[in-house]
matplotlib code that plots the C-alpha trace (Angstrom):
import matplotlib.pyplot as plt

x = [50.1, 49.8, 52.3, 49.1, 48.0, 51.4, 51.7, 48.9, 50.1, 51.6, 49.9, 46.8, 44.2, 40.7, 39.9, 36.9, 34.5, 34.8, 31.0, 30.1, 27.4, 24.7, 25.6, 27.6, 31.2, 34.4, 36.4, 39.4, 39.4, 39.6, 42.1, 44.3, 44.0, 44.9, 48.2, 48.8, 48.8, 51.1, 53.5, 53.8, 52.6, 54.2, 51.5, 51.2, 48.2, 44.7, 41.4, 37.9, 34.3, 34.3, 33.2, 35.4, 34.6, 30.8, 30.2, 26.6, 25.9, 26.9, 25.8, 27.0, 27.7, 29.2, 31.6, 32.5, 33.5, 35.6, 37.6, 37.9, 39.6, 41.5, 43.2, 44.2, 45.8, 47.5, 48.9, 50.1, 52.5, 50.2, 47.5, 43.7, 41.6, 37.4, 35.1, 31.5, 29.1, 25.5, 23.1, 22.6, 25.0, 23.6, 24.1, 27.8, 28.5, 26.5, 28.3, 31.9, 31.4, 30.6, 34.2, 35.9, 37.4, 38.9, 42.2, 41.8, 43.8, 41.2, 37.5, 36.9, 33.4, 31.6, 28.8, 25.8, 24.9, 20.7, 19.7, 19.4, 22.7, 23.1, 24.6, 28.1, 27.4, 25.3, 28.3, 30.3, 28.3, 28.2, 31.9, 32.2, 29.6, 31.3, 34.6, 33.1, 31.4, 33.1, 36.5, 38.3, 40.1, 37.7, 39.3, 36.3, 35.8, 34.5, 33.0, 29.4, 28.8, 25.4, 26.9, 30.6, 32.9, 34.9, 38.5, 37.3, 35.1, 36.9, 40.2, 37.3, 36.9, 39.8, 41.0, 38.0, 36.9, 39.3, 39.4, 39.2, 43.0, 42.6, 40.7, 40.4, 39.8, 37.7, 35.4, 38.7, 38.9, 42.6, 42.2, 40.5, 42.9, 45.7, 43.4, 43.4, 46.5, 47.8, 45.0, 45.7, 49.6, 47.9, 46.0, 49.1, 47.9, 49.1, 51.7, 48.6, 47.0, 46.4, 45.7, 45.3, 44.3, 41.6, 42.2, 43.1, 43.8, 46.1, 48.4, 51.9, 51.1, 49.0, 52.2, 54.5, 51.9, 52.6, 49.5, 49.9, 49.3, 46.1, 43.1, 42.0, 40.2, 43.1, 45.9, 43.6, 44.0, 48.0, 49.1, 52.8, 52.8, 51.0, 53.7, 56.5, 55.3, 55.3, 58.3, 60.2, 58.2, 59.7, 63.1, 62.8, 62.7, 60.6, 61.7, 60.9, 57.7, 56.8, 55.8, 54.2, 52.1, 51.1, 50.0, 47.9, 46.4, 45.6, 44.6, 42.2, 40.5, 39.8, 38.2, 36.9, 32.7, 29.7, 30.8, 34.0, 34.2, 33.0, 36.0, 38.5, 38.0, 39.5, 42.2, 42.9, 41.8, 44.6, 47.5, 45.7, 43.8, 40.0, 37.9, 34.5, 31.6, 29.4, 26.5, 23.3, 22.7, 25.6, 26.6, 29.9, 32.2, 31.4, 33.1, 33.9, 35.6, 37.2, 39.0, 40.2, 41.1, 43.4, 45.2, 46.0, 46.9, 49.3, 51.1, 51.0, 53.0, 55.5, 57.3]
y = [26.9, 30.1, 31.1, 31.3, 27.6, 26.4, 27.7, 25.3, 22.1, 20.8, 20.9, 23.1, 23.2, 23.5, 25.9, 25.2, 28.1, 29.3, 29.8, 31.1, 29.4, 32.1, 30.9, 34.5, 34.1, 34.6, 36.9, 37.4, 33.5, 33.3, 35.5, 33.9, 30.4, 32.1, 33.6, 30.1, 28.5, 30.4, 32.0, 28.9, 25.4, 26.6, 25.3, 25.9, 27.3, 27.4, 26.8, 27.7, 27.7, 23.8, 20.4, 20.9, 24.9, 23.4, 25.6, 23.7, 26.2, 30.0, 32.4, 34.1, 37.3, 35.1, 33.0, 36.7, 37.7, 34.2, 34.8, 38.0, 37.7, 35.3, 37.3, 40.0, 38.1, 35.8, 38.7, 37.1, 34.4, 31.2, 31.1, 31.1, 29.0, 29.3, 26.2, 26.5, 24.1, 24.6, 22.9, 24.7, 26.3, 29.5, 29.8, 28.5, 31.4, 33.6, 33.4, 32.6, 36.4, 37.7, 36.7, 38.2, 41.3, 39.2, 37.5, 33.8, 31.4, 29.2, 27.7, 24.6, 23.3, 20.4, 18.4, 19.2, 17.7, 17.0, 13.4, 13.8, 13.2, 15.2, 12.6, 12.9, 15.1, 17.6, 17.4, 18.7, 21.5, 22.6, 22.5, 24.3, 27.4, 28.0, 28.2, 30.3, 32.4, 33.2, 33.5, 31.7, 28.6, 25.8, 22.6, 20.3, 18.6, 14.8, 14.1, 13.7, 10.2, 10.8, 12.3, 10.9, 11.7, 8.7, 9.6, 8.8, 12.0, 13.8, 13.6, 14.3, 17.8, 18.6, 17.9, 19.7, 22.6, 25.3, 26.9, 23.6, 23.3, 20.1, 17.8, 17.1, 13.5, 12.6, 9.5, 7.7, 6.2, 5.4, 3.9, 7.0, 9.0, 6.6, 6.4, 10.1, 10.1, 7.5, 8.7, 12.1, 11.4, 9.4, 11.8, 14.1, 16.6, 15.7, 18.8, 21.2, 20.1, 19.6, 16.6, 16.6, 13.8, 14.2, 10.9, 11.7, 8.1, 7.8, 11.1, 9.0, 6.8, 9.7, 11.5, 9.1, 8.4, 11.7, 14.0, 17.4, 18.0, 17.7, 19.5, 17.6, 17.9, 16.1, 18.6, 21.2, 19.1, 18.8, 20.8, 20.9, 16.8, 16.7, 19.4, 17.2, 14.6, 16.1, 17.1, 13.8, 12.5, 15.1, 14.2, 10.3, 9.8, 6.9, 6.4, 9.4, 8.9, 5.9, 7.0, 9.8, 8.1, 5.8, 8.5, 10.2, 7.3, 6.8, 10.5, 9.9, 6.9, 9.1, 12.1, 10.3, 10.8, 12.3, 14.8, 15.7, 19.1, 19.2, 16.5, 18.6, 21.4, 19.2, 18.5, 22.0, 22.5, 20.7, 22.8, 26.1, 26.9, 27.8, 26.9, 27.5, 25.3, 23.4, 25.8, 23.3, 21.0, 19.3, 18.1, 18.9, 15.6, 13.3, 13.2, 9.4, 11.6, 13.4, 11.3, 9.7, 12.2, 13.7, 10.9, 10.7, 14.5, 13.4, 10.9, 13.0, 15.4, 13.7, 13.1]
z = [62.8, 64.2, 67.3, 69.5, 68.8, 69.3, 72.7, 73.6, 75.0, 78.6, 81.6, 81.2, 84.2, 84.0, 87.0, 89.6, 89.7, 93.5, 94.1, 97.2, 99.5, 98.0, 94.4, 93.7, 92.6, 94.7, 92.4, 94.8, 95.3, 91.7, 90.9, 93.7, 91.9, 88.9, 90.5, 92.2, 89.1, 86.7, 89.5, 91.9, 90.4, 86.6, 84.5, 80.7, 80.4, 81.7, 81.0, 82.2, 82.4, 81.4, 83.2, 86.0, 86.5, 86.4, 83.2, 82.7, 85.1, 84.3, 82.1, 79.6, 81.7, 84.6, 81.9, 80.5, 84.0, 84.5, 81.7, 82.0, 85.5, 84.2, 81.5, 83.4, 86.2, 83.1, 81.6, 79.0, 80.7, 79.4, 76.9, 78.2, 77.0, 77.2, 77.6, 76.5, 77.4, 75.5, 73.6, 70.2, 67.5, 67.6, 71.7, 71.3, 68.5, 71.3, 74.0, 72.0, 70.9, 73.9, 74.9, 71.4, 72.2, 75.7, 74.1, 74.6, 72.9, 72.2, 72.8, 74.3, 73.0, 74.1, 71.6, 72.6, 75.5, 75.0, 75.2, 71.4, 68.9, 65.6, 63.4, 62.1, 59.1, 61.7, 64.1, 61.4, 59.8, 63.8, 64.2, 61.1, 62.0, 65.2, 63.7, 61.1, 63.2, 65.9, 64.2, 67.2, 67.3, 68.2, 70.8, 70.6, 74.0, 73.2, 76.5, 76.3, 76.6, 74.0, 71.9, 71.5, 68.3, 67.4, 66.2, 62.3, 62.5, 64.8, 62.6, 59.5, 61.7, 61.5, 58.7, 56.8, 58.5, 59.5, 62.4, 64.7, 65.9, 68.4, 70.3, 74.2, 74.4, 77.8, 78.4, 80.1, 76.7, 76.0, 72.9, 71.3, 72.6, 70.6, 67.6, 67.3, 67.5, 64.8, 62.8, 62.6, 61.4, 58.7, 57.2, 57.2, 59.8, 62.9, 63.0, 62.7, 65.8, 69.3, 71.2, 74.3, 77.1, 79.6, 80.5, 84.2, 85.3, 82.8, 81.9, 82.0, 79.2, 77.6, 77.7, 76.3, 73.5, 72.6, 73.6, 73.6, 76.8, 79.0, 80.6, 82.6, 86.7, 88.6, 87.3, 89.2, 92.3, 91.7, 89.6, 90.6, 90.6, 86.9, 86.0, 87.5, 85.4, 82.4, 82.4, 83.5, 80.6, 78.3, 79.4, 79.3, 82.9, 83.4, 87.5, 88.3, 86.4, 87.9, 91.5, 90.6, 87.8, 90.6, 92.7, 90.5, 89.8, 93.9, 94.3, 90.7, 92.0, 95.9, 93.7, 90.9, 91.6, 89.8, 92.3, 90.8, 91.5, 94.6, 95.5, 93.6, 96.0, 99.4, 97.1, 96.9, 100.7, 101.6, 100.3, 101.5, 98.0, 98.0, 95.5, 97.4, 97.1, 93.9, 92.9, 93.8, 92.9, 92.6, 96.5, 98.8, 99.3, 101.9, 104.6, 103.3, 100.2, 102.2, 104.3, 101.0, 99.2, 101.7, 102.6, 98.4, 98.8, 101.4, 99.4, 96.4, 98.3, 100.0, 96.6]

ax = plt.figure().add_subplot(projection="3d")
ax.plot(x, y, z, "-o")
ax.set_aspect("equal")
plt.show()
């Protein structure tokens, strides 16, 4: 495994996308979330463009921009990784390239996300052209509830096709997430890759399952909580665990809403960060959300 891969793993946010009310981006609020991050909260790394950065929604200039921003403000400290959400192989390739020369650690890809599902052998040959042509390490993001990958072909992936170094396991399914797991040790390749949970209700027994890490939205709304529990993890220390499992848990279940975004930005209201608005048309929180979510943020940070 290449020193690049193996830097991937801990507490990895994926990063809102600070739109402004007019749709435009907020580069300076970005870069500050960027320097918050690394400098302040100590994350691991740091990922963009995805579900949570509402990258349905930008182009590929705008996604260029994002990471590009974020690289420079990085500088190095903690790998970058890209998301790209499209809904063909060749636009995937497209846009992966137009981020070559910018020095991310890795892709994250989603399936395609159409109402339509390639089957298994289809999912594969797609996998493998990205890799293929983009040159990039691929993380494929198993999200899309249409088109899921159970852990059988997911571990076929990547066992077979080179280039695809991990998997981001989503869809609050705990059980794929310990499938892939197990079944990646038993096929002998479990060394070579990186697993890592998006299961946000459920980081502290993701953790001690042994997940590599996770991207996931609520380490974007407390990041220095999901770091702190991380690393008592690490260390064995299950009461200090404990509380803060429980709330993450109470602050997932206040921001947990087709709106997710949206709610992810109070969280980060509340401790002075700005993340700007949803581009349409994807609401603002209620201000029922919001009442919630800040009384979690409150208990969250009086540990």
């Amino acid at each position: 495994m290449s020193s690049k891969i193996e830097r991937i793993g801990g507490i990895i946010p994926p990063l809102v996308t600070p739109f402004r009310a007019d749709g435009t981006i907020d580069e300076q609020a970005h870069r500050a979330e960027v320097r918050h991050m690394v400098e302040r909260a100590g994350v691991h790394g740091l990922a963009v463009c995805g579900s949570t950065g509402e990258g349905h929604t930008l182009s590929t200039e705008e996604t260029r921009r994002i990471v590009g921003w974020t690289v420079e403000e990085v500088r190095s400290r903690v790998p970058v990784i890209a998301g790209i959400i499209t809904d063909s192989t060749q636009s995937t390739i497209d846009r992966a390239r137009a981020l070559a020369d910018l020095g991310v650690a890795a892709l994250q890809v989603t399936p395609v996300h159409y109402v339509f599902r390639p089957d298994d052998e289809a999912m594969v040959r797609h996998f493998g052209a990205i890799a293929d042509g983009t040159g990039m390490p691929v993380i494929i993001y198993n999200v899309v509830p249409w088109s899921y990958l159970l852990p059988p072909l997911l571990v076929r992936i990547l066992r077979e096709v080179d280039g695809v170094i991990g998997v981001k396991q989503s869809a609050s399914d705990m059980k794929a997430l310990a499938d892939l797991l197990l079944l990646s040790e038993e096929a002998g390749i479990r060394e070579q890759v990186r697993i890592l949970s998006a299961v946000d209700a459920l980081l502290y027994p993701s953790f001690c399952l042994g997940s590599d890490g996770a991207v996931a939205a609520i380490l974007s709304a407390a990041p220095e909580a999901c770091v702190a529990l991380w690393e008592a993890v690490r260390r064995g220390d299950h009461a200090a665990s404990m509380p803060l499992h429980k709330n993450l848990l109470r602050l997932w279940n206040a921001i947990d809403a087709p709106n997710l975004p949206a709610n992810v930005r109070v969280a980060m209201r509340t401790q002075g960060r700005e993340g700007g608005v949803p581009r349409p048309p994807m609401p603002v929180s209620s201000a029922g959300q919001a009442e919630r979510i800040e009384a979690a943020m409150a208990a969250v940070r009086s540990l």
